[in-house]
C-alpha positions in Angstrom: 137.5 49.2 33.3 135.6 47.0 35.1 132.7 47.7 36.9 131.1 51.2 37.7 133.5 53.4 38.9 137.4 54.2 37.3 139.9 52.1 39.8 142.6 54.1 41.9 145.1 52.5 39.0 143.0 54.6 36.5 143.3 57.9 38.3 147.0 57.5 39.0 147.3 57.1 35.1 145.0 60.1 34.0 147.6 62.2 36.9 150.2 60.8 35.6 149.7 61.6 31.6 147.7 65.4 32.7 151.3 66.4 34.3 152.9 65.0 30.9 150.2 67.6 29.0 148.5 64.4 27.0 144.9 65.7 25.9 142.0 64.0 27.3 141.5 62.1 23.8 144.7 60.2 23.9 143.9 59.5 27.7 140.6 57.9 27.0 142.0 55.8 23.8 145.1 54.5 25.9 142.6 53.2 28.8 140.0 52.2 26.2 137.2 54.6 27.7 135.1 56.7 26.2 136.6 60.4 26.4 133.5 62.0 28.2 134.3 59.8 31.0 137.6 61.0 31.2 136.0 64.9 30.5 133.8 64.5 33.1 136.5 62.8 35.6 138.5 66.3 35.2 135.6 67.9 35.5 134.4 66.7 38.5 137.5 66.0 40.6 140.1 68.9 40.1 140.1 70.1 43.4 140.5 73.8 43.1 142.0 73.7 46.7 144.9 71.6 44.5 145.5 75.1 42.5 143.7 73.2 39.2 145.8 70.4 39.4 144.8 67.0 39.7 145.4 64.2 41.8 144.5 60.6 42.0 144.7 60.7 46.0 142.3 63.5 46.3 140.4 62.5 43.8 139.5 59.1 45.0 138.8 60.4 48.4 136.5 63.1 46.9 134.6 60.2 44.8 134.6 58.0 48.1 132.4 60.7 50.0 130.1 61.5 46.6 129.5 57.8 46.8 128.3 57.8 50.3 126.4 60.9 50.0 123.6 60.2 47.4 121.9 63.1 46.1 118.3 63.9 47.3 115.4 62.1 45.4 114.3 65.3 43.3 117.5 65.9 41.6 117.4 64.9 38.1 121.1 64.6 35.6 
């Protein structure tokens, strides 16, 4: 991965192995990430609207806006 952020060709491939049923573990060793990035990419972007399912289009349109929208100063992670 390079940079920040996982790549629209990373989400299509964490879609594309979810539908197969591949566990997050294999996910993250086939893209060579760590697997709490590929936890917290579930995690975050499963659009409920999307029944639980999810998908890379949604996904990188959801990221898009959280990008844009920084959270207020007093919010600590």
């Amino acid at each position: 991965m390079q940079g920040k952020y996982l790549t629209q060709k990373e989400r299509f491939y964490i879609e594309k192995r979810r539908g197969e049923d591949i566990n997050q573990a294999t996910i993250a060793k086939e893209l060579k990430l760590p697997r709490s990035t590929i936890s917290r990419e579930l995690r975050r972007n499963t659009d409920p609207a999307f029944n639980g399912v999810y998908s890379c289009r949604r996904t990188d349109s959801l990221a898009r806006v959280r990008r844009h929208n920084p959270l207020p100063d007093n919010v600590f992670y």
